[in-house]
C-alpha positions as CSV (number, residue, x, y, z in Angstrom):
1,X,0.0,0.0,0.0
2,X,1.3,3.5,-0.9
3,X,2.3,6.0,2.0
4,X,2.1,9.8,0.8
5,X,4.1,10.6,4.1
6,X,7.1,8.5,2.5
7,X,7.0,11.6,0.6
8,X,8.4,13.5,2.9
9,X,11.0,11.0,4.0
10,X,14.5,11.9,3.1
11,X,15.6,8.6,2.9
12,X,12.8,8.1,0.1
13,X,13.7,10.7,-1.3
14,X,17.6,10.2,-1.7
15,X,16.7,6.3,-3.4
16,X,14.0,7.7,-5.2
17,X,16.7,10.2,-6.9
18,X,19.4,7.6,-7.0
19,X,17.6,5.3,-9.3
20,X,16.3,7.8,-11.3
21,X,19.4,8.9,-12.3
22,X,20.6,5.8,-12.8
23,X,17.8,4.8,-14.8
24,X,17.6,8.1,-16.7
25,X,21.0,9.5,-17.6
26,X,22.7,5.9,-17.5
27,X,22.1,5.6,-20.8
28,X,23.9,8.2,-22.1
29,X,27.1,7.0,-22.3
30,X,26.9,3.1,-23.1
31,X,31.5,2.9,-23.3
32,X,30.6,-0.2,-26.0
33,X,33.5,0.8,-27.8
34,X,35.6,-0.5,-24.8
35,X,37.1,-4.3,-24.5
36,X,34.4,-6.0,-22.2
37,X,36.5,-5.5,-18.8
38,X,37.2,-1.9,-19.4
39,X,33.5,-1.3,-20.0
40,X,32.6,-2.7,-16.5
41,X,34.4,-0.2,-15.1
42,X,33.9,3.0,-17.2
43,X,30.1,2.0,-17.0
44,X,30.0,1.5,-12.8
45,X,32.1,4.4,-12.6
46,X,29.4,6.4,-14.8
47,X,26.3,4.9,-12.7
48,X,28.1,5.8,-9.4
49,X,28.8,9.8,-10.8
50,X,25.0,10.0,-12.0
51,X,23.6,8.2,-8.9
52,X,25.8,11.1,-6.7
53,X,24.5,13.7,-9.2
54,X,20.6,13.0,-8.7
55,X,21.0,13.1,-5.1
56,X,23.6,16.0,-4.7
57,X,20.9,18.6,-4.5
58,X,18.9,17.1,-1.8
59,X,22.1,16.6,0.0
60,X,23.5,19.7,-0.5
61,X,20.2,21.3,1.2
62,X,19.8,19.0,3.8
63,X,23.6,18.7,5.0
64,X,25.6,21.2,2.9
65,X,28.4,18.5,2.1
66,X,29.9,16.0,-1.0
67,X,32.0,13.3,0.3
68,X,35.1,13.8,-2.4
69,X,35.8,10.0,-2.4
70,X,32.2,8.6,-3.2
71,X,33.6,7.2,-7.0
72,X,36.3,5.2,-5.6
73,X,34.8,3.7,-2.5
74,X,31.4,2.8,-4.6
75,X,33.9,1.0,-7.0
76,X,34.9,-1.0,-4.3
77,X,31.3,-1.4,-2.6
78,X,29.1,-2.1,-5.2
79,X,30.2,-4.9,-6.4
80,X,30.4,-6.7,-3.2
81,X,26.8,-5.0,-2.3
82,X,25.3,-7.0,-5.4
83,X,27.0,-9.8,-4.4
84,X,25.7,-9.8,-0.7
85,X,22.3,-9.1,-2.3
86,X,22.0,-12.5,-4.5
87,X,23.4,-14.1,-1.5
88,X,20.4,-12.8,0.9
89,X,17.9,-13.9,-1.9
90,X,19.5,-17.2,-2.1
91,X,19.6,-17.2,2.0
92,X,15.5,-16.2,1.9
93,X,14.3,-18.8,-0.5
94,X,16.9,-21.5,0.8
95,X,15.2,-20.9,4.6
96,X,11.5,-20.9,2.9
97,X,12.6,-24.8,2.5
98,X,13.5,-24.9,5.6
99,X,17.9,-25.5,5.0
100,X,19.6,-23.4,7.1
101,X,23.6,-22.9,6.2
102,X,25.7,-21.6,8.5
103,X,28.2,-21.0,6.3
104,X,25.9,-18.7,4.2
105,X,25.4,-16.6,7.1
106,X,29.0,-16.3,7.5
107,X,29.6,-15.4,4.0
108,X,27.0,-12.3,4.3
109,X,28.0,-10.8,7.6
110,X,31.6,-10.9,6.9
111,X,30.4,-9.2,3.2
112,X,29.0,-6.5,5.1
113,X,31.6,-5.9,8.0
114,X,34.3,-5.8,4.8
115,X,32.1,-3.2,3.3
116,X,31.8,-1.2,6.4
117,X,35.7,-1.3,6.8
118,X,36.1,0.0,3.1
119,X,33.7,2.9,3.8
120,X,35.2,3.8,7.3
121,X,38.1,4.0,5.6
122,X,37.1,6.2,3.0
123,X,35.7,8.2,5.5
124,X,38.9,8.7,7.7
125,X,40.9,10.1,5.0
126,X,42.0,13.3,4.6
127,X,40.0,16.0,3.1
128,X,37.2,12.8,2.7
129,X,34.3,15.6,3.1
130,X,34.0,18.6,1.4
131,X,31.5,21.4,3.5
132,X,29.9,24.4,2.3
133,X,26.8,26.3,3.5
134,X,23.2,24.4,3.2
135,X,21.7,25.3,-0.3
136,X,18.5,27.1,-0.2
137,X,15.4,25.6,-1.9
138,X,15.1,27.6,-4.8
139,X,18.6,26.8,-5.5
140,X,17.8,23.1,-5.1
141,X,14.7,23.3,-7.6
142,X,16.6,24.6,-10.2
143,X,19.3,22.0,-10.1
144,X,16.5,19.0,-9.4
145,X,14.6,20.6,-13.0
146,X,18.2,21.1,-14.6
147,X,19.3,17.1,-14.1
148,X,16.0,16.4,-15.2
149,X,17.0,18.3,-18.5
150,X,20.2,16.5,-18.7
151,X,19.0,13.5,-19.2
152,X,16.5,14.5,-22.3
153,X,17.6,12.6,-25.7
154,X,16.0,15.8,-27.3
155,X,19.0,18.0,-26.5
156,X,22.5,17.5,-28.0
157,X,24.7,17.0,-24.6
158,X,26.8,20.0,-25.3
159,X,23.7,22.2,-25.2
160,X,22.4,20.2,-22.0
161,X,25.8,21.0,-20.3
162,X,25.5,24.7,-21.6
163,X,22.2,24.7,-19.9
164,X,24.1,23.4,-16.5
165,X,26.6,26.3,-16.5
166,X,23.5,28.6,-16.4
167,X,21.4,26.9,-14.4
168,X,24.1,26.3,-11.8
169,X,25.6,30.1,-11.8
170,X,21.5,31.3,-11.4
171,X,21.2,29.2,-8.5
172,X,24.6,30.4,-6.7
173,X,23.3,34.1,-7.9
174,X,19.8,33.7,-6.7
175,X,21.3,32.1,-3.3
176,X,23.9,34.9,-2.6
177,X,21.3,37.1,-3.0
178,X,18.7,35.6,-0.7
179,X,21.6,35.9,1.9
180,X,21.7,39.6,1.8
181,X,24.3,40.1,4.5
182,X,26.9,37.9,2.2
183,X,28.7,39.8,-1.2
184,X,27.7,37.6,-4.3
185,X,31.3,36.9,-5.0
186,X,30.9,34.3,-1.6
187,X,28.5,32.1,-3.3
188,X,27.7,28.6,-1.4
189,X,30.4,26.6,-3.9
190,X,33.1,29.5,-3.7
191,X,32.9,29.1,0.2
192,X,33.1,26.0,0.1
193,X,36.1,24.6,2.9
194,X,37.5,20.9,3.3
195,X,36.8,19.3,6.6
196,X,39.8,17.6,8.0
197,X,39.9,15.0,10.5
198,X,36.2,14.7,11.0
């Protein structure tokens, strides 16, 4: 049954962007021009930039960071993600029979502690999070409706990322002037500082 409160959940809200970018500016670029190994990578590395883009908005009002090392720790966490996942489904339907394996379980909590451990490591590098001021909601808007014009097949991409310069230098105009105490030359990316050590 459908909740209209999930709405308003931010968790929803971040998967909800997440696939859509995946599903919607995936496609354009397919890398089949690469050997079959070297498009595996180009293509993950793609999905994980596009998943980050979708939700960078939300993110960027609701926390006003971009962790700076997201493409190479997904690299290492997706795949074993999808491999956990297959494994749980396997788990599910093996325990519907009732055959329990405890090496199975084994398998999946020591998947997860190993991707917990790659993230935390991520995570306690230097300069892993980059922090600027909370973006405002009009700001957000406009770069929610400009991804969503990135991924039209309508538009050649160099016009698409012709309409991201101006849509992006609007929003850091139209924030620096909602914070009229600020000059417009310290818009929210131009003040942006790297966190250290937290």
């Amino acid at each position: 049954v459908a909740d209209p409160s999930f709405l308003d959940d931010l968790g929803f809200q971040l998967s909800f962007l997440a696939v859509w970018g995946i599903l919607d500016l995936g496609p354009l670029f397919i890398f089949s021009e690469f050997p079959k190994w070297q498009r595996y990578v180009l293509q993950s590395a793609w999905i994980s930039v596009v998943a980050q883009l979708a939700t960078l908005p939300i993110i960027a009002h609701q926390f006003g960071t971009f962790p700076t090392y997201f493409l190479m720790a997904n690299l290492l966490v997706v795949p074993i993600s999808a491999v956990l996942t297959y494994l749980s489904i396997a788990g599910l339907l093996l325990a519907s029979f009732g055959l329990l394996f405890p090496w199975l379980a084994w398998l999946l909590n020591g998947g997860v502690d190993l991707m917990n451990g790659i993230t935390l490591f991520f995570a306690k590098l230097p300069h892993a999070l980059l922090q600027f001021q909370t973006v405002d909601i009009l700001t957000t808007s406009g770069l929610l409706v400009f991804i969503f014009l990135l991924g039209r097949r309508a538009l050649p991409l160099k016009q698409r990322w012709v309409a991201f310069l101006i849509v992006l230098q609007m929003g850091m105009w139209m924030y620096s002037i909602s914070e009229l105490c600020l000059p417009r030359s310290e818009c929210w990316i131009l003040r942006a500082c790297i966190v250290t050590g937290k």
